[in-house]
C-alpha positions as CSV (number, residue, x, y, z in Angstrom):
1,X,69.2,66.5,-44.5
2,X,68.1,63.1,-46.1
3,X,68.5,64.4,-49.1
4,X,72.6,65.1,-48.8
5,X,75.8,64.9,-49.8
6,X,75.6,60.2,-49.2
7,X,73.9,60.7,-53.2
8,X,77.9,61.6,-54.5
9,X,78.4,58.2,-53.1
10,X,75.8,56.1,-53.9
11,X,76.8,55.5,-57.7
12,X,80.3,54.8,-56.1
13,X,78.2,52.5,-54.0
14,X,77.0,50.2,-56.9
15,X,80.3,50.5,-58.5
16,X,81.6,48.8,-55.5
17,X,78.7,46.0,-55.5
18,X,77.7,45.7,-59.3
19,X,74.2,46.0,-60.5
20,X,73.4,44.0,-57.8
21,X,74.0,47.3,-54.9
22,X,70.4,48.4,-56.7
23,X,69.1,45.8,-54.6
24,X,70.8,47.3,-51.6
25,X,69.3,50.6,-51.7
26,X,65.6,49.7,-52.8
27,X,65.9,47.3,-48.7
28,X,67.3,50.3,-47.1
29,X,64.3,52.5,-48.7
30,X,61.6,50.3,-47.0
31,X,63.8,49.6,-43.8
32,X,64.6,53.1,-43.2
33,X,60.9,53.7,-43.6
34,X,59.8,51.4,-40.8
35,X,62.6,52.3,-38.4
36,X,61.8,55.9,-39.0
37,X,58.2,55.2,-37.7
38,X,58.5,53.0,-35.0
39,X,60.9,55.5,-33.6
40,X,58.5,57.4,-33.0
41,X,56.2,54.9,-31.8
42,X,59.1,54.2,-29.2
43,X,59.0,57.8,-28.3
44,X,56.0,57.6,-26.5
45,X,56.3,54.1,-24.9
46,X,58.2,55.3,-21.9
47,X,57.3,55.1,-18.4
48,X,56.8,59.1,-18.4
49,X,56.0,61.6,-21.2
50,X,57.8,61.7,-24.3
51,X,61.7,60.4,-24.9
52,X,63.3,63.1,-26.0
53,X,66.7,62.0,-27.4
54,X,68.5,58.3,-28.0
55,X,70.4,58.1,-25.2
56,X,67.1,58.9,-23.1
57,X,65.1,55.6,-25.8
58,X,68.2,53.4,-25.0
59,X,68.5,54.3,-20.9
60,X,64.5,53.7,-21.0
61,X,65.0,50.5,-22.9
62,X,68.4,48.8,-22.1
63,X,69.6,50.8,-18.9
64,X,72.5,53.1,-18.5
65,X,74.9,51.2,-20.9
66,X,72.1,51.3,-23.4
67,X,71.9,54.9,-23.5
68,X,75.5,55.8,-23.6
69,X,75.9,53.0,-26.6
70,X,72.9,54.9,-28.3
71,X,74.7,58.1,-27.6
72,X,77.6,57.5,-28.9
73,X,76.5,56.2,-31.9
74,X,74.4,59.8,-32.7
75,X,77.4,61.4,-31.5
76,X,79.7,60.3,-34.0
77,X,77.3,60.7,-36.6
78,X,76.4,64.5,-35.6
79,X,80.2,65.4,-35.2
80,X,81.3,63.3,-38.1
81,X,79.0,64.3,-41.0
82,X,80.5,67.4,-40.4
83,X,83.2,66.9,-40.5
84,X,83.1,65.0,-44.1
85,X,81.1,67.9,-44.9
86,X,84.0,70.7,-44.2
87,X,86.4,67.7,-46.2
88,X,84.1,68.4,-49.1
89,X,84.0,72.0,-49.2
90,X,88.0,72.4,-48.7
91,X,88.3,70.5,-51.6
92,X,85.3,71.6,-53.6
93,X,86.6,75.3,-53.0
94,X,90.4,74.3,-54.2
95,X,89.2,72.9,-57.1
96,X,86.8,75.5,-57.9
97,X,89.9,78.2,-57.2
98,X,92.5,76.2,-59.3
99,X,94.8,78.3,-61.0
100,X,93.8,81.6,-59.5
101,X,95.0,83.3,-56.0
102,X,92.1,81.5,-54.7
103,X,93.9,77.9,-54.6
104,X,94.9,78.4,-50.9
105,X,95.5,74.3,-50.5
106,X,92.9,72.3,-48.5
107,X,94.0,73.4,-45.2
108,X,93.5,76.9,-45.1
109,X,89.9,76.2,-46.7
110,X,88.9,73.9,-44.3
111,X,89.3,76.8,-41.4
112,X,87.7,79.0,-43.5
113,X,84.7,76.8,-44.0
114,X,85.0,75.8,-40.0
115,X,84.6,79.9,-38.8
116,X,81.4,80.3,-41.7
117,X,79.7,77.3,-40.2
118,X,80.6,78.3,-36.7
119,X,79.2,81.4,-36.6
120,X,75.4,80.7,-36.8
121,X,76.2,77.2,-35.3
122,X,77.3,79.0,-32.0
123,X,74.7,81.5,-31.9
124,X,71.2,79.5,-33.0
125,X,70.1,78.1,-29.8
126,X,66.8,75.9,-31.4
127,X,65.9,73.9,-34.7
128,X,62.8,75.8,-35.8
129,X,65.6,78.7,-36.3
130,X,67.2,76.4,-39.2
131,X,64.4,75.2,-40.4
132,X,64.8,77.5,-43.6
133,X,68.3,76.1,-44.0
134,X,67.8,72.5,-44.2
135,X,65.3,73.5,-46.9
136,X,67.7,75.5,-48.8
137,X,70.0,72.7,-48.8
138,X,67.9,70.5,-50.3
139,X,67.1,72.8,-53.0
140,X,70.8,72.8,-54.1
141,X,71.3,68.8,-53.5
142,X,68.5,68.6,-56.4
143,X,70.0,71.4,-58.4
144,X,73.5,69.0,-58.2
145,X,71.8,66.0,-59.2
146,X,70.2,67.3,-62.2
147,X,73.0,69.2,-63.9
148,X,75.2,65.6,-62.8
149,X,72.4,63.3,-64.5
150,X,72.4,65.8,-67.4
151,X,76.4,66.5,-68.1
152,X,76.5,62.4,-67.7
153,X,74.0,62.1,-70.4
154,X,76.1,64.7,-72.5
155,X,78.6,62.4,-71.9
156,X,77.6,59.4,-72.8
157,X,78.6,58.8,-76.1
158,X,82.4,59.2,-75.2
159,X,81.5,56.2,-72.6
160,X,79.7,53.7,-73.4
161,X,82.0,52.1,-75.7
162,X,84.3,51.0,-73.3
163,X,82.5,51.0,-70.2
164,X,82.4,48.2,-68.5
165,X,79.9,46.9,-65.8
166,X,79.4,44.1,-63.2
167,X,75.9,41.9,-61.9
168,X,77.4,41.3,-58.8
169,X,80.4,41.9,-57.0
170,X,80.3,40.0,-53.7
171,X,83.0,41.2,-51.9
172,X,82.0,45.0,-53.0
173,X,78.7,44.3,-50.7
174,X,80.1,45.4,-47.3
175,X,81.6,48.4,-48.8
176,X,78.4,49.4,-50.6
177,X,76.4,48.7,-48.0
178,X,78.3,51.0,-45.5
179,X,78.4,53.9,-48.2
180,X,74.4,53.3,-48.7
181,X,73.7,53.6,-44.8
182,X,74.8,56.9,-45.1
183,X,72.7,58.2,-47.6
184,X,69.9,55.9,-46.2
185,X,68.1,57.9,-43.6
186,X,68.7,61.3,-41.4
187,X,67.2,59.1,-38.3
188,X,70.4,61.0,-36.1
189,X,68.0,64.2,-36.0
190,X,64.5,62.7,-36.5
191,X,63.7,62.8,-32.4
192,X,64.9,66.6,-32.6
193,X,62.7,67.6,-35.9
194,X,59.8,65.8,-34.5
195,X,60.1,67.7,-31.8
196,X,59.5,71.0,-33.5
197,X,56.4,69.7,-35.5
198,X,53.0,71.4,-35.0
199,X,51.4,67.9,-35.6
200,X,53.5,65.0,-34.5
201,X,50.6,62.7,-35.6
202,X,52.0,63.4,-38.9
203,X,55.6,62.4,-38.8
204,X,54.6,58.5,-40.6
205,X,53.4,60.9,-44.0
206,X,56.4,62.8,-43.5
207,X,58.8,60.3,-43.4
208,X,57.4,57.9,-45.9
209,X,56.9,61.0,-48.6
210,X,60.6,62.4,-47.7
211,X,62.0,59.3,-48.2
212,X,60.1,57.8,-51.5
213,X,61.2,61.1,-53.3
214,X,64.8,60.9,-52.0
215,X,64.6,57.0,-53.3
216,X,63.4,58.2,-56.6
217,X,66.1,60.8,-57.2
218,X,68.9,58.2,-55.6
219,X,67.4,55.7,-58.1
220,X,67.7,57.8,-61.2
221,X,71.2,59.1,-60.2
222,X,72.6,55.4,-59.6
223,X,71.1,54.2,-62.7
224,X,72.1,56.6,-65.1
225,X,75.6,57.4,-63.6
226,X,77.2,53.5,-63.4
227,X,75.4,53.0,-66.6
228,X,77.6,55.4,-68.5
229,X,80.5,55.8,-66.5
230,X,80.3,52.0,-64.6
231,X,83.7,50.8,-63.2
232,X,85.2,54.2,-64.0
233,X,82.7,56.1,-61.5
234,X,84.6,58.1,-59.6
235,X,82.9,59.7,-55.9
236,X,82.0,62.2,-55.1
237,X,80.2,61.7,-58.5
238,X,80.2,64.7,-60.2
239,X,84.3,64.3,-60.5
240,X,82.8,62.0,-63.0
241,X,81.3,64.3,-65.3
242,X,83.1,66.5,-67.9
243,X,84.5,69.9,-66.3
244,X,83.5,73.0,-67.5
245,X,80.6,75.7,-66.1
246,X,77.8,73.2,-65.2
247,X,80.4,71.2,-63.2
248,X,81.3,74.0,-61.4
249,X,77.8,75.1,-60.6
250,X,77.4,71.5,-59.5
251,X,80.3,71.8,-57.1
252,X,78.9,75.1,-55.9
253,X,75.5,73.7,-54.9
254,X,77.5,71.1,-53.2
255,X,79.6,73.5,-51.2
256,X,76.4,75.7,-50.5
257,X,74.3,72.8,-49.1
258,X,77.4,71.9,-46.7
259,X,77.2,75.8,-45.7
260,X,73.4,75.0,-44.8
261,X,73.4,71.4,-43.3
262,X,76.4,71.3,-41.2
263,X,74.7,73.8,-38.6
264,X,71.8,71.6,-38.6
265,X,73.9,68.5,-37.1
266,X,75.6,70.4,-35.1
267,X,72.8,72.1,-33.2
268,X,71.0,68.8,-33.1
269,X,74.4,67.6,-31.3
270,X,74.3,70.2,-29.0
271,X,70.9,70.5,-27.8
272,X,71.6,66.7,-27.0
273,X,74.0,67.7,-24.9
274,X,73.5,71.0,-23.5
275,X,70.2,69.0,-21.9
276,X,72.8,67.0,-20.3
277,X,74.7,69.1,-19.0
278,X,72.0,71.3,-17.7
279,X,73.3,74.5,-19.9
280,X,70.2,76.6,-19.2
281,X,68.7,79.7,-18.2
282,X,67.7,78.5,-14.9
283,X,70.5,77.0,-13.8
284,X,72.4,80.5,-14.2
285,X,69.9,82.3,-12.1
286,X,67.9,83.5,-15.1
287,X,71.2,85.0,-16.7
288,X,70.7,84.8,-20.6
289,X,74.4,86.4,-20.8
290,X,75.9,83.7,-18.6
291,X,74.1,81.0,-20.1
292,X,75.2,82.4,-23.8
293,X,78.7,82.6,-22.6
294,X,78.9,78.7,-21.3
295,X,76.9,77.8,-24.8
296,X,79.5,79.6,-27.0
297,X,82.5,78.3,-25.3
298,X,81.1,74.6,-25.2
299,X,80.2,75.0,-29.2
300,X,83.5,76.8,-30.5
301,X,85.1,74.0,-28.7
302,X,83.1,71.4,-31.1
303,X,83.9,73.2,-33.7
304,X,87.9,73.3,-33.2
305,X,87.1,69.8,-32.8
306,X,85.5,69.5,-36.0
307,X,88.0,71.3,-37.9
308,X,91.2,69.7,-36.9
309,X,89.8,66.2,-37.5
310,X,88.9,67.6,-41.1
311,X,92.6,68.5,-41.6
312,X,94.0,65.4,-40.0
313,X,91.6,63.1,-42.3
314,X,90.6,65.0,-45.7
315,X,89.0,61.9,-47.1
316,X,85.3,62.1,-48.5
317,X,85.1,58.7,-49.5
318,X,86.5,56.8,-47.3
319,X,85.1,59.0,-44.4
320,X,82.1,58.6,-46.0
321,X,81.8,54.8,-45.9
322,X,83.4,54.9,-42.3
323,X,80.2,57.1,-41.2
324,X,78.0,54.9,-42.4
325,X,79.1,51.4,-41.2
326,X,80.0,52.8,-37.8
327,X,76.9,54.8,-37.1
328,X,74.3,55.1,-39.3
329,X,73.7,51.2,-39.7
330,X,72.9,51.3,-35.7
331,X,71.0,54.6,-36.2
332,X,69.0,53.6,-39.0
333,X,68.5,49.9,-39.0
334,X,69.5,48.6,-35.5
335,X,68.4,51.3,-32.4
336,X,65.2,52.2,-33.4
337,X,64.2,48.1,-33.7
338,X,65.6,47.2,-30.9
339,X,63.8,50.2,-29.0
340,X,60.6,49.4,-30.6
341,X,60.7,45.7,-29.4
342,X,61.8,46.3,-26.2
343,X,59.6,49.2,-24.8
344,X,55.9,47.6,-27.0
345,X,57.0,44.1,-26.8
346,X,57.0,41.0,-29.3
347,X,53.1,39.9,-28.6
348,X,51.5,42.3,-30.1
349,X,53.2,42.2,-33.3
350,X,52.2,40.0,-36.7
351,X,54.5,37.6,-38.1
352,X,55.6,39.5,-41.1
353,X,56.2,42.6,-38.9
354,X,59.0,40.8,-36.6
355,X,60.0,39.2,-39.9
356,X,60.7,42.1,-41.3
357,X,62.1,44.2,-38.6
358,X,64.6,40.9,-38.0
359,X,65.5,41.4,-41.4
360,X,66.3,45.0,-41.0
361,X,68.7,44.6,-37.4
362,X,70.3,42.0,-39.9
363,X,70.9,44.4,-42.8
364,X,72.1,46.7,-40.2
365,X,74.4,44.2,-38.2
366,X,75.8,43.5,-41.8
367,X,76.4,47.1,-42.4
368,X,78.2,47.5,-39.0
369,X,80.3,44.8,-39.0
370,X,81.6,44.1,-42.1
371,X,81.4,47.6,-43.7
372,X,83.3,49.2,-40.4
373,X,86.1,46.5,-41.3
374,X,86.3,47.4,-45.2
375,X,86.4,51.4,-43.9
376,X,88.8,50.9,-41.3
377,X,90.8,48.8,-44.0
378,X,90.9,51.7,-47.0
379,X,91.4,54.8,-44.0
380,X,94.6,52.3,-42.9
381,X,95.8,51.8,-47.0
382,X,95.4,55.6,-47.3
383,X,97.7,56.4,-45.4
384,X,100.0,53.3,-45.1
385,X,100.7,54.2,-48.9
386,X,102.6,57.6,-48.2
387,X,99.9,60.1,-48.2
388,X,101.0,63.4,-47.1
389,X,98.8,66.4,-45.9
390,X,99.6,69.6,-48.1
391,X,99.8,72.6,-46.0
């Protein structure tokens, strides 16, 4: 999951915000870090055993309206990375079909993607029985960013002539920094993977080695990519490179890693609420059948949600940046902080630690505000300059 489809953006990212955007992603590589660990810390500060979800942190730590803030926030970003996920595979599948009886339009492939991801998505009822996904789906994510590094070093000498670059491009920052806190962290289903860990103890390791080898990859991809291609970049990335069989193979891993991950966030989102809504066993007097039925209905009914906001807004990037100001800035940088602070307190803490968790609720703050208003701005341009859906 960390490892995703926010990498096609990133080199879009420091396109947006120069050289400079480097800067960006190396702060949201430490601050994801720390807010992935004192999550978990938060976990376990609560009156009675173990938090289970964000809404249950933010009721704990900030009351009722807490936890409903917190859930929305993981709500939109479980339904909505989905949702950018079927926009990617529509198109990735129309592009890959082009000129053959395959190139159905962007519509019909986006239900098709919709029932494939809603058949095990209806039907798995715990993470453990994904776990083998997720991991699949990260082998394809690396597969992607090696043949993109490679075809854009092919590439190269037809580029770098006229390629042009920026230091800094201040106004780019908000933009950038909404598109990098997507790709930043997978905090929306770290409560839920922890969770299903034989050794919880574990999860700082985990989260520190996951994310220093996503960093790394990120790193080489953004470097090598603006560096060849630089204003020019184009996202998702590999639109960048030169077409022919490694694109396509590119474009395949893509569409096979949404295939993968998209049940993952959606399970995640309903297990969340599922425990809310008391959709169990027990409550049906012991009737598996009866609670299967209710789970089905309430997760086809996601998933028609899913699929007609797909159709109705068919922009990756744009959907992509969107995500991440909205969401995953409060997911990653802001929640988890706050939760942190309020449920262990401030005296217990060293200077440079409140320092630097400040610093991350500001990067996030940033994020949210500023990069929800460029997002909202480009969504509004979209379509305020005639697009038109093609049935």
């Amino acid at each position: 999951m960390t490892l995703g489809t926010g990498m096609l953006g990133l080199p879009a990212a420091v396109k947006d915000g120069g050289w400079g955007a480097l800067a960006l992603i190396i702060g949201a590589y430490f601050m994801s870090c720390y807010s992935g660990v004192v999550l978990q810390k938060a976990m376990y500060k609560g009156k009675g055993n173990r938090l289970s979800s964000y809404k249950e942190l933010g009721d704990e730590a900030f009351g009722t309206f807490g936890g409903w803030v917190s859930f929305f926030c993981l709500s939109w970003m479980l339904i909505g990375t989905p949702i950018l996920y079927l926009v990617l595979a529509a198109a990735n599948m129309n592009q890959l079909c082009a000129g053959t009886a395959g190139e159905i339009g962007v519509f019909k492939w986006t239900i098709i993607w919709s029932v494939i991801v809603g058949i095990p998505y209806i039907f798995v009822k715990s993470m453990k029985e994904i776990a083998l996904s997720s991991a699949l789906g990260a082998l394809t994510m690396i597969v992607t960013i090696l043949i993109t590094i490679v075809l854009a070093g092919i590439d190269a000498p037809n580029k770098l002539e006229n390629v042009h670059h920026d230091n800094v491009i201040w106004e780019g920052f908000p933009t950038a920094l909404s598109t990098i806190s997507y790709a930043a962290g997978s905090n929306l289903i770290y409560i839920n993977v922890e969770a299903s860990m034989k050794t919880p103890k574990h999860w700082p390791r985990v989260v520190f080695g996951t994310l220093t080898t996503c960093q790394i990859i990120y790193l080489a991809l953004c470097i090598s990519c603006y560096y060849i291609y630089g204003a020019d970049i184009l996202s998702p990335v590999y639109n960048s490179t030169p077409s022919g069989i490694a694109r396509m193979i590119a474009i395949i891993m893509v569409t096979l890693h949404v295939v993968t991950a998209c049940p993952l966030l959606l399970v995640s989102f309903a297990l969340d609420c599922e425990n809310l809504m008391n959709i169990t066993v027990e409550r049906y007097g012991g009737s598996k059948k009866k609670e299967l039925l209710v789970r089905a209905c309430f997760r086809t009914g996601i998933m028609i949600f899913v699929a007609v906001v797909g159709i109705l807004i068919p922009f990756f990037d744009v959907l992509m940046s969107l995500l991440g100001a909205l969401s995953n800035s409060a997911l990653v940088f802001i929640l988890p902080v706050a939760f942190y602070w309020k449920l262990d307190g401030f005296r217990n803490k060293k200077i440079y630690e409140l320092a630097f968790g400040a610093l991350t609720l500001l990067y996030g703050l940033v994020a949210l505000v500023f990069g929800t208003w460029s997002a909202v701005e480009a969504l509004v341009d979209t379509f305020a300059n005639g697009y038109k859906y093609q049935i």
